[in-house]
N, C-alpha and C positions, 0 to 999 in steps of 0.2 A: 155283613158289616164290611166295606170297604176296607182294603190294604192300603196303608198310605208310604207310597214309596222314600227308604232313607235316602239321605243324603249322604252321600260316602266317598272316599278315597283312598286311590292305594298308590303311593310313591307317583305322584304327580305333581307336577309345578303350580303353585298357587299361585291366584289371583291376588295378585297386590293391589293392597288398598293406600292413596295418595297420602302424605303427613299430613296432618290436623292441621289448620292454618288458626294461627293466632290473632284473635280478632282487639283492634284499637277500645279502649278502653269508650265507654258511652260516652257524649255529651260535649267531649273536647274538641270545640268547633275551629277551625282555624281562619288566623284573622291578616287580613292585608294588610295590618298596622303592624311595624316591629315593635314588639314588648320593649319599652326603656328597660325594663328589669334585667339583669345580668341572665344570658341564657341558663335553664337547668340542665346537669352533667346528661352528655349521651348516653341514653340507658347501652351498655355492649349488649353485639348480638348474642353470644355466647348467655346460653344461660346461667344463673349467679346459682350456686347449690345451695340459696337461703331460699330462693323462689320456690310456689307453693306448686302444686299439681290438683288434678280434681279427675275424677274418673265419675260418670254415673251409667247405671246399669239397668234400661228398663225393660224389663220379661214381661212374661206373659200374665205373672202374678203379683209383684213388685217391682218397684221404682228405689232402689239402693244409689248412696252417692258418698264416695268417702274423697274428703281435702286432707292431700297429704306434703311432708318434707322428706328430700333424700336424705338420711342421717348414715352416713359411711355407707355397708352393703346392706342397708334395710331402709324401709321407710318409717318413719314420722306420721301418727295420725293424726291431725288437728283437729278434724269434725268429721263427723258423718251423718246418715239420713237414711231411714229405710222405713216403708212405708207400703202394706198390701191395699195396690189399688185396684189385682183385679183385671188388669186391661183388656184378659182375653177373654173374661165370660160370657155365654155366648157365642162364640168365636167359633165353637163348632157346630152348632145349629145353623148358623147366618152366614157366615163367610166374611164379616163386618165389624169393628169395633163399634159396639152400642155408646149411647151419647150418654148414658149416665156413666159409662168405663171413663168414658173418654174425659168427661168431669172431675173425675175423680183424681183420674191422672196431672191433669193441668194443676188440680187444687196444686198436690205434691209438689210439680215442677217448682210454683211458685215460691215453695218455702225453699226449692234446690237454688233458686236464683238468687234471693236473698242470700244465702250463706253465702253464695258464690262473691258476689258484690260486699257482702260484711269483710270478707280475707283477701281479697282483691285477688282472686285469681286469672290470672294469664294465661294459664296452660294448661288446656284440659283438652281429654275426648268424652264425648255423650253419647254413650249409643243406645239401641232399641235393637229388641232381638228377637224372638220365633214372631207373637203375636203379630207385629208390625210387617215382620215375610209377608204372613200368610194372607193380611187383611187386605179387603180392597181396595176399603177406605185410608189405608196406611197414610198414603200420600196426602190425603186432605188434612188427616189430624197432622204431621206433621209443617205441613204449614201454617196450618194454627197454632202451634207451640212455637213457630218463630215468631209470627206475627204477636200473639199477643202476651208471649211472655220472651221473647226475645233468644232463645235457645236453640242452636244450632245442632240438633239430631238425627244421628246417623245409623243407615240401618245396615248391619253388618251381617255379613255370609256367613255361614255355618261353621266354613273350616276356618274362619280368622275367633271365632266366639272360642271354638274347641284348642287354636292355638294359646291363646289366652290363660286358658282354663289350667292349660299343660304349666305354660307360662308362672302362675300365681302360687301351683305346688312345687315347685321345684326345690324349694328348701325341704321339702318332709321328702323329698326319694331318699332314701338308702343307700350308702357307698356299698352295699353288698346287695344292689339290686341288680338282675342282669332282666331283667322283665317286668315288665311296667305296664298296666290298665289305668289309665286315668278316666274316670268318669263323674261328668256335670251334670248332676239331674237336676233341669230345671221346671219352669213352669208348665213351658208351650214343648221342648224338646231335650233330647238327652243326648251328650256328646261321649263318645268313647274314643281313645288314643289310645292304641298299644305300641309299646315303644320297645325296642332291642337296647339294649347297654351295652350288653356282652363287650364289644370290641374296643368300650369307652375304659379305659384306665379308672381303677375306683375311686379316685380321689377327685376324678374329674367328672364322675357322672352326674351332680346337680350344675354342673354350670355347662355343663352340655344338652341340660334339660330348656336351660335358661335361654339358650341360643337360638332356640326352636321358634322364639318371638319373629324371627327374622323369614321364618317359610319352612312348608313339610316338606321342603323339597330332597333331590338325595346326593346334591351337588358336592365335590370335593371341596374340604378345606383345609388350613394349616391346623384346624382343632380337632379335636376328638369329635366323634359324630355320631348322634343320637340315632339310631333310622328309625321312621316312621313306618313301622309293620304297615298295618290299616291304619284308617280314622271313619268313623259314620256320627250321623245326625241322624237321630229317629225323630219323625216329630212327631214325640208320646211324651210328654212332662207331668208334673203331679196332678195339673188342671187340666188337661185336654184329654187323660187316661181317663180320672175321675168321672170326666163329662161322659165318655164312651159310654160307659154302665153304670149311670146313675138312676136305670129304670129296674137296674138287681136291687129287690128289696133285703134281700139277706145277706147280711156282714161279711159272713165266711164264702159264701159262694161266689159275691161280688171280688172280695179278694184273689182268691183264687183263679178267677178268670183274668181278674187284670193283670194278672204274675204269667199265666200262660200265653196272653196274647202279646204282651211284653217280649216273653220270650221267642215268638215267633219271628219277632222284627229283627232277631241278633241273625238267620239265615246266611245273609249278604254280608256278613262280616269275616272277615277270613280267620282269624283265631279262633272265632266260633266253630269253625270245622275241624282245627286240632286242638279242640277242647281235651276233648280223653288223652291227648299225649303231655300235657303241660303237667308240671310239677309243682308242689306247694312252694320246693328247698328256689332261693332265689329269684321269687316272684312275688310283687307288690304289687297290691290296689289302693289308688289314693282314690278317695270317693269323695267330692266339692259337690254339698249341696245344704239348704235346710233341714232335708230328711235324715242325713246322714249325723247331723250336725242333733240333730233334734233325737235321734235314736241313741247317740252316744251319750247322750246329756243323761237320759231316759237308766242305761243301762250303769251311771254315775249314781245315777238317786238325787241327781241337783234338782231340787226347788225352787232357784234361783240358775237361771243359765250363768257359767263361767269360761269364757272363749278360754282363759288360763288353764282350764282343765280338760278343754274339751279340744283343742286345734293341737294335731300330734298325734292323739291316743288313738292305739293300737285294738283293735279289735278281732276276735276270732269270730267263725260262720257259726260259732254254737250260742257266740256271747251273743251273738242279733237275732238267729233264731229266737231266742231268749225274750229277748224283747218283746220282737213282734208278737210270740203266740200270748206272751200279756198282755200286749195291744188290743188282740184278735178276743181276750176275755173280759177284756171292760167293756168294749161293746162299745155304740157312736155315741151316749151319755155319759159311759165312764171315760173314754179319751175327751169326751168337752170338758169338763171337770178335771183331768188331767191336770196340776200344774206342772209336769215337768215336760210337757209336750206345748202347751200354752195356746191362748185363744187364737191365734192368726193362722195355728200348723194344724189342729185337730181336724180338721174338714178337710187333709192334702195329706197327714200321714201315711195313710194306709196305701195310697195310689202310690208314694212315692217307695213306701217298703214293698209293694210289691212288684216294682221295679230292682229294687238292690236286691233283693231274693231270686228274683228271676237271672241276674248275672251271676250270686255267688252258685247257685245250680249249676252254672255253667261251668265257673271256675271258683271251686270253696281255695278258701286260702285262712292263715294261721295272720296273717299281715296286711287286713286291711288297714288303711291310714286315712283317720278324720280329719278333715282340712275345714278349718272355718275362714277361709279364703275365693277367690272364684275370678268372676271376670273383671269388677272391680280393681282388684291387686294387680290382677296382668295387664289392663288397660296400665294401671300407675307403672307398674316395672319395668313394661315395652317404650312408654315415654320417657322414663328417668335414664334407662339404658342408650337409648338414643339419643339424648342429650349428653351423653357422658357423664352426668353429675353422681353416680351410683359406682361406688369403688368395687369396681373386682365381679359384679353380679349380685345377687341377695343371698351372700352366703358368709 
């Protein structure tokens, strides 16, 4: 089986990516005739903090889209959209987005542009993430989703998806964290940040998490400063793992190998090598994903998912063990029937636990932190903070 090389970095200057340009509203043709009508007031450049935001997020396995308002140091949800379409199935056999993915995807977009146009929103980023890297076809679908549904999609680097990611949990770090894992398990890939505090004043450690929107670089500032140990991109997600060894017909074996070959890919990560010297005392893992999201739900006993229950909560390596090995005994008809894991997650749980397993191996800890948050939030946070309209950070 092939090794697919991570994407990684350690204290190096990031590639910046240009501001979003805000595109003129459809339809508003201009005319040689002066309107008799009294001109309308100039909209100011400055953006108003009643104006909306939109961020949409499309993986390898869903198409997520949340419109939001800055409301003081937080945001405002108005709507949102999520929706598994799948994009990457396939994707490791062929090298290609298949045209039923690729369908499927558009349908979604469509209902995302509607909303967009129902709230009138002005200010947005759309990105596309591993899937869209990897394919070859990338570029083609993406000009099909401009042309025929009008959507400006952009396909963003590894370390800006992982900035983000950092980005979106910054309210659940701990003023008593001096050591920080953040990890995005997503569809097509999986982003890890270990981040130093130590040297940040503990009152200032979330809004020095918050900063990091800006680049992992290790530049001086007037502020406290986060340093960015490492960072890597495996690109191993719930779907492209699953795909690997979807020819193990046994549950458990199948698991197990996806958890070890998992853990293979942590190598090249430099905390990985002082794993045995790290401590549980002052060490937090914020873990941003469905699975995480979907295993804390699981270990609640909700029936009914509740992000009020679930985004925050604290978990040990023994409470998920937990989990999973009841996962590992309902078997692939008793996780489909599952309702607290749910029809869209049952066929990506297992891939996805046996990724969080294969890290807490590495580094168990008493202070995992569930985030029902992600790239989403940081796309919204990194705009709002930008604009100024967000008092203080989202804290």
């Amino acid at each position: 089986m092939g090794r697919r090389r991570p994407r990684r970095g350690k204290s190096k200057q990031p590639k910046m990516t240009a501001a979003p340009t805000i595109a003129p509203a459809r339809g508003a043709a201009l005319s040689a005739v002066p309107d008799p009508a009294p001109p309308a007031p100039r909209r100011d450049a400055r953006p108003d903090p009643a104006d909306l935001y939109a961020a949409l997020d499309l993986g390898t396995n869903s198409c997520r889209m949340l419109i939001a308002q800055p409301k003081g140091n937080q945001l405002h949800v108005v709507d949102s959209f999520s929706k598994s379409v799948q994009l990457g199935h396939g994707l490791e056999a062929f090298g290609r987005l298949s045209r039923q993915s690729m369908a499927r995807t558009v349908s979604a977009l469509k209902i995302c542009k509607s909303k967009l146009q129902r709230h009138d929103v002005k200010r947005m980023r759309l990105v596309a993430t591993e899937a869209c890297r990897r394919a070859s076809n990338a570029p083609d679908f993406i000009s099909v989703v401009e042309r025929e549904i009008g959507l400006d999609l952009e396909i963003i680097q590894p370390e800006e998806e992982a900035r983000l990611a950092v980005v979106a949990c910054a309210p659940l770090v701990s003023t008593r964290t001096d050591q920080l894992l953040v990890v995005d398990i997503g569809g097509g890939s999986t982003e890890l940040v270990w981040i130093d505090l130590s040297r940040v004043p503990r009152l200032e450690r979330p809004r020095a998490i918050m900063r990091l929107h800006q680049g992992f670089d290790t530049a001086d500032t007037v502020f406290p400063k986060a340093k960015v140990v490492d960072w890597i991109s495996i690109p191993l997600g719930v779907a492209t793992l699953k795909d690997l060894y979807r020819d193990v017909t046994d549950d458990g074996a199948r698991f197990a190998l996806m958890s070890w070959y998992f853990e293979e890919q942590l190598a090249e990560f430099s905390p990985y090598v002082d794993a045995a010297d790290q401590t549980r005392e002052g060490f937090q893992i914020i873990g941003t994903s469905g699975t995480v999201t979907t295993i804390a739900a699981s270990h609640l006993g909700l029936r009914r998912y509740d992000r009020n229950k679930v985004d925050g909560l604290r978990m040990t390596s023994d409470q998920i063990d937990a989990v999973v090995r009841d996962y590992l005994e309902l078997g692939p008809a008793g996780r489909r029937h599952d309702p607290r894991i749910g029809r869209d997650r049952h066929s990506l749980i297992m891939s996805g636990a046996a990724i969080l397993q294969a890290l807490l191996r590495a580094w168990p800890t008493d202070r995992l932190s569930v985030a029902d948050r992600g790239l989403r939030e940081g796309l919204l946070y990194a705009q709002m903070s930008s604009d100024g309209v967000l008092e203080d950070g989202p804290f």
